[in-house]
C-alpha positions as CSV (number, residue, x, y, z in Angstrom):
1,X,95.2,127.1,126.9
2,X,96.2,128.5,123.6
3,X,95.3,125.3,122.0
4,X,92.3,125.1,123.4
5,X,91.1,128.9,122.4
6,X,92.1,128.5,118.9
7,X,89.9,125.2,119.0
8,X,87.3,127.7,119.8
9,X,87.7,129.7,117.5
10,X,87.5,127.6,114.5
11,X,84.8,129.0,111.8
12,X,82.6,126.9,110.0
13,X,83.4,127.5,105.9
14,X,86.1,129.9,106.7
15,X,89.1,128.7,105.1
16,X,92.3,128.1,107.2
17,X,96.0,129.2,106.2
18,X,98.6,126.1,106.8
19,X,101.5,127.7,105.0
20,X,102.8,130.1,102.2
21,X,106.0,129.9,101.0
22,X,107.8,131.4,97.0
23,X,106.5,127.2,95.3
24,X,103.2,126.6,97.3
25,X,100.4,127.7,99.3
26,X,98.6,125.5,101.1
27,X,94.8,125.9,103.0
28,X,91.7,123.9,103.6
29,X,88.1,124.2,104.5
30,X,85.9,121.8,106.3
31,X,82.9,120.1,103.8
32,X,80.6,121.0,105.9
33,X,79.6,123.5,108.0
34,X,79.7,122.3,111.6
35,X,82.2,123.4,113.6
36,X,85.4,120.9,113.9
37,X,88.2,120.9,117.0
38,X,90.3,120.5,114.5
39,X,94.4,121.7,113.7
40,X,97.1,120.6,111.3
41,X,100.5,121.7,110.2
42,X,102.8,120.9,107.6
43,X,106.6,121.3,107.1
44,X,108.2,122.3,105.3
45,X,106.1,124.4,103.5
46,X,107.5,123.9,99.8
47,X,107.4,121.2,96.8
48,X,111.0,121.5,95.9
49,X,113.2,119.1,96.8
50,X,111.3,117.6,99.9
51,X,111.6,114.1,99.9
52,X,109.6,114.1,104.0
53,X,106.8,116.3,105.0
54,X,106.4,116.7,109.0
55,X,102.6,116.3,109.3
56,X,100.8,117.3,112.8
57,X,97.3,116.8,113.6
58,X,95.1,117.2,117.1
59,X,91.5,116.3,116.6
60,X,89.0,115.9,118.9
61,X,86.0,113.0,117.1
62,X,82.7,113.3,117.4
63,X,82.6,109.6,117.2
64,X,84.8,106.9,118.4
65,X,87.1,106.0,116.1
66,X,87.2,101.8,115.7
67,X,86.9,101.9,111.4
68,X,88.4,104.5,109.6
69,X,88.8,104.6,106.1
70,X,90.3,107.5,104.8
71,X,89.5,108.9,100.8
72,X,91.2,110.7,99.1
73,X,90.1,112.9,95.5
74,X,92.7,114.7,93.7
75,X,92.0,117.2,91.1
76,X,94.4,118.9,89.2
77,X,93.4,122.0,87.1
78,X,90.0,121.1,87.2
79,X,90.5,117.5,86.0
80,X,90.3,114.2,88.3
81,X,94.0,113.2,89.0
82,X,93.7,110.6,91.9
83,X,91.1,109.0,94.0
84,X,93.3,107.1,96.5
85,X,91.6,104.9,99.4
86,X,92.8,103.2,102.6
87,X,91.4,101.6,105.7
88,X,93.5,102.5,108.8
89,X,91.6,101.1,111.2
90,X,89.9,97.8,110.8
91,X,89.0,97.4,114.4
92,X,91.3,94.5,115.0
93,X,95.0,94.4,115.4
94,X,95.3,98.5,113.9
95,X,98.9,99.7,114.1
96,X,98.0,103.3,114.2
97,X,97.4,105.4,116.8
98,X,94.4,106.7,115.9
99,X,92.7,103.6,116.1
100,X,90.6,103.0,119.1
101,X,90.6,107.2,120.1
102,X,87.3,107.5,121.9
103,X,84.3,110.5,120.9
104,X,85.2,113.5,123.0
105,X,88.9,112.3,123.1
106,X,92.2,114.6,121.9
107,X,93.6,113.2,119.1
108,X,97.2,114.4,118.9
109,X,99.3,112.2,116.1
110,X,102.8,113.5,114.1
111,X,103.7,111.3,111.0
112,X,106.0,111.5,108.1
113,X,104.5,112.1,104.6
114,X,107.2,110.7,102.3
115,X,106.9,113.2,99.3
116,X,109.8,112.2,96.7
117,X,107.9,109.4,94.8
118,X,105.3,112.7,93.9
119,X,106.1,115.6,91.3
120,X,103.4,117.8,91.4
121,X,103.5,120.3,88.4
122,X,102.6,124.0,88.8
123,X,99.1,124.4,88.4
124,X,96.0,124.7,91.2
125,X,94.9,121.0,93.4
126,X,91.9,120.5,95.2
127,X,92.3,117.5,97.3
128,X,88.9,116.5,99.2
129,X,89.8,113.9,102.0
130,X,87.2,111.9,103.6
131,X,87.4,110.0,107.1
132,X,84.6,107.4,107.1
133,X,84.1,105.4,110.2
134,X,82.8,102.1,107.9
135,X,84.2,100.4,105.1
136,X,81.2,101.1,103.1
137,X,81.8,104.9,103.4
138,X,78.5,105.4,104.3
139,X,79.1,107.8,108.0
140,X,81.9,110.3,107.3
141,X,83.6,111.3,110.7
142,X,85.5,114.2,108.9
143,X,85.9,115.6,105.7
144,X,88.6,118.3,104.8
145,X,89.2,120.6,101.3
146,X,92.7,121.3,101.0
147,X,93.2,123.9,98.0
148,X,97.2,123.7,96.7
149,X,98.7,126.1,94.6
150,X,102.1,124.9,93.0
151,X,103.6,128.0,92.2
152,X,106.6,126.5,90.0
153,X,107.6,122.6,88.2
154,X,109.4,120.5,90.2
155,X,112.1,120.0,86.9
């Protein structure tokens, strides 16, 4: 029921606290301003010496999910770092879980994000990422503004 209420509860432009710790803090805002059954969580909540991020994410689509293509832009202090894209669901043969997740349906997915290939130096990240649900990235199922602040270098 919990669940559920803080589903509710969710704010349109009101940003939402993931995590704090003495190297990072972590948030994000929705790009628009509908209202999103939407949670994630990371862990651990720190850049140092993380080589695996615990990821969890329940989301409930407002459209079925058979294409997704996810986008991401990374900015770093202002400047364009990264623009990073991948399809994760084609519509035929998708290993992930996500694939196939109906409108209306409660997404619940944990994953791994493997972190030790990526320093990220101190400074402030704004990383917009975009879930399209065509290759052309023309309809955008979801689309999240994570704000980062590395509060120390990784050397």
């Amino acid at each position: 029921m919990f669940g559920l209420l803080f589903f509710i509860l969710v704010t349109p432009g009101v940003s939402e606290f993931l995590c704090a710790s003495s190297d990072l803090e972590l948030s994000y805002t929705f790009c628009d301003s509908t209202a999103h059954a939407f949670m994630f969580d990371l862990t651990p909540c720190s850049m140092m010496n993380v080589s695996v991020w615990k990821a969890a994410l329940t989301w409930i689509p407002r459209s079925d999910i058979h294409v997704l293509k996810i986008v991401f832009h990374v900015w770093y202090d202002g400047a364009k770092a990264l623009l990073w894209k991948e399809l994760l669901c084609s519509g035929a043969d998708d290993e992930y879980s996500v694939c196939g997740t109906l409108k209306g349906e409660t997404l619940a997915a944990a994953f791994d994000i493997k972190g030790s290939r990526i320093n990220f130096p101190k400074g402030n990240y704004s990383v917009i990422v975009r879930g399209f649900s065509d290759d052309s990235e023309n309809n955008t199922l979801i689309c999240l503004n994570f704000t980062m602040i590395v509060k120390q270098d990784p050397f």
